[in-house]
SERO-4910 file (N, C-alpha, C, O; in steps of 0.05 Angstrom, whole numbers):
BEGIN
 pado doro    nc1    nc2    nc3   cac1   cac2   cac3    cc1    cc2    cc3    oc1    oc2    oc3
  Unk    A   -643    354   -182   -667    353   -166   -672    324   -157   -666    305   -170
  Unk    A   -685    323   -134   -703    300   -124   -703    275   -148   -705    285   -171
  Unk    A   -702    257   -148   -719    236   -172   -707    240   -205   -713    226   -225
  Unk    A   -688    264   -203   -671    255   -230   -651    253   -243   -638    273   -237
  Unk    A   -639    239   -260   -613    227   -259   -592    246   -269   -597    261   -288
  Unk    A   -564    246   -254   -545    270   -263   -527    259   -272   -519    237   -262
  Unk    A   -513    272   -295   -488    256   -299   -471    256   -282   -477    269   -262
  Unk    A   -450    244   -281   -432    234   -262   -408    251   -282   -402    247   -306
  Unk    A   -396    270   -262   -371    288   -282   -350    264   -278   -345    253   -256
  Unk    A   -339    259   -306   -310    249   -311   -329    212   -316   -316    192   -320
  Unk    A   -353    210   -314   -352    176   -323   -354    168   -342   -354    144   -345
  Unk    A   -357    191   -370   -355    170   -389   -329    160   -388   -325    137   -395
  Unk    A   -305    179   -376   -281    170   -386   -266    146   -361   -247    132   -365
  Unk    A   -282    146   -337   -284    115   -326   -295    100   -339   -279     82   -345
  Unk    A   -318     96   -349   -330     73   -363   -318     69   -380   -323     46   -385
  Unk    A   -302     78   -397   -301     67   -417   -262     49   -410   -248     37   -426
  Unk    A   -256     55   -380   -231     46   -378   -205     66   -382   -181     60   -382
  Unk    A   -217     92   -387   -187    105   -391   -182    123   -365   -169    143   -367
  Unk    A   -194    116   -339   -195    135   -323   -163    128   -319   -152    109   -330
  Unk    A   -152    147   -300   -126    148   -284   -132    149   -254   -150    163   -245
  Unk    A   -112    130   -235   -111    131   -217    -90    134   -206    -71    136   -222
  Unk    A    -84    133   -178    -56    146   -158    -50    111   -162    -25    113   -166
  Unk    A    -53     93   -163    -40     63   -166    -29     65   -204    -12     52   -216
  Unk    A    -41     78   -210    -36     71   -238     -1     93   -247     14     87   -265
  Unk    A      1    113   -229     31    125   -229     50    118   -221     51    115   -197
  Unk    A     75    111   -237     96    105   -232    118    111   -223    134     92   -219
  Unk    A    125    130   -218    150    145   -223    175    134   -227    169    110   -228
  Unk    A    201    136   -231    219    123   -230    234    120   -210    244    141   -202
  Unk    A    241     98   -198    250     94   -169    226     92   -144    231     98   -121
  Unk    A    201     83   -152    181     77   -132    185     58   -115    188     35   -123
  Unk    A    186     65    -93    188     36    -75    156     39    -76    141     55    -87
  Unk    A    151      9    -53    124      1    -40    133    -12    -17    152    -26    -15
  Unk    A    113     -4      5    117    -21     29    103    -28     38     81    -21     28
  Unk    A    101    -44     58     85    -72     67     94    -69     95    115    -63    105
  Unk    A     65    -77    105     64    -78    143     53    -99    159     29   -101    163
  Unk    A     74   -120    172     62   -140    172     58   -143    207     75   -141    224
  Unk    A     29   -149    209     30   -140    238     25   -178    249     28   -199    237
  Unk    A     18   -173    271     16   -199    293    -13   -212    295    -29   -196    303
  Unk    A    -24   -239    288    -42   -247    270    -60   -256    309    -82   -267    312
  Unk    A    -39   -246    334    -47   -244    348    -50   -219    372    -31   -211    384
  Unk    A    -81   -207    376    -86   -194    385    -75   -191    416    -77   -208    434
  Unk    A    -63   -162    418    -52   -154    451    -19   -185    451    -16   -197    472
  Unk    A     -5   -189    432      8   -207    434     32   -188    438     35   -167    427
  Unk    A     50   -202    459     72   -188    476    101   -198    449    108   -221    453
  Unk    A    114   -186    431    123   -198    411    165   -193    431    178   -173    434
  Unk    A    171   -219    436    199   -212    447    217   -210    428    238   -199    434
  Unk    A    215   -217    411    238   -209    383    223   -213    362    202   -224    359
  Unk    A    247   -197    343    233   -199    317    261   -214    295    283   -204    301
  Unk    A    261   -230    276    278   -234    263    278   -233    227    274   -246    206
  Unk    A    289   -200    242    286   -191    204    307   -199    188    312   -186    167
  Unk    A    320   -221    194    347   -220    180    337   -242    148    347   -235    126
  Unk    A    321   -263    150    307   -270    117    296   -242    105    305   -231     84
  Unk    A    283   -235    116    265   -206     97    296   -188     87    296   -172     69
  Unk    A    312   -194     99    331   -165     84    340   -183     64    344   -170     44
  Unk    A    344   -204     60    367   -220     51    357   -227     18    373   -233      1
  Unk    A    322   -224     14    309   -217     -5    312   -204    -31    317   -180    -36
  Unk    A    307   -221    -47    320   -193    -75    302   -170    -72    281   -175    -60
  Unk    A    306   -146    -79    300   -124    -86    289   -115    -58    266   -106    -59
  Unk    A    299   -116    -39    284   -112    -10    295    -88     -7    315    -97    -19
  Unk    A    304    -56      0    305    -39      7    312    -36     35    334    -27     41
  Unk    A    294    -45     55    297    -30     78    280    -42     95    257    -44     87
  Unk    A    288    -53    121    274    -73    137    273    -59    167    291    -57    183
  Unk    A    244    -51    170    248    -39    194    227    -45    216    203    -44    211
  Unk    A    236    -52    239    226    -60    267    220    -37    288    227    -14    284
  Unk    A    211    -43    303    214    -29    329    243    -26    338    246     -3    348
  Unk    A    260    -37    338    282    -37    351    300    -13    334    321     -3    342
  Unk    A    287     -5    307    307     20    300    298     43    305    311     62    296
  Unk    A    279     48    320    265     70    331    291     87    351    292    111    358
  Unk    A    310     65    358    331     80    380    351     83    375    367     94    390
***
């Protein structure tokens, strides 16, 4: 009702730190990826040079516009 306080389902077990979250699952073999865009707006980009980012330890997979074709 109006003006009084409800528990909150599942916070004691946030508060006290044992909640689970989708960052907190691992699986084995998880990548993560990262999107790194242009720090300039409407900017006309004539190449891109992914060739440091692949060369990276543990880098997976480096992908541009240009593999779209």
């Amino acid at each position: 009702m109006i003006g009084q306080a409800h528990p909150r389902l599942g916070g004691d077990r946030l508060a006290a730190g044992a909640g689970r979250f989708v960052d907190d699952v691992r699986p084995p073999g998880l990548l993560h990826a990262a999107v790194l865009r242009s720090p300039h707006a409407h900017a006309r980009l004539l190449s891109v040079d992914a060739g440091r980012a692949r060369e990276l330890a543990g880098v997976r997979a480096v992908l541009t516009a240009a593999d779209r074709r």
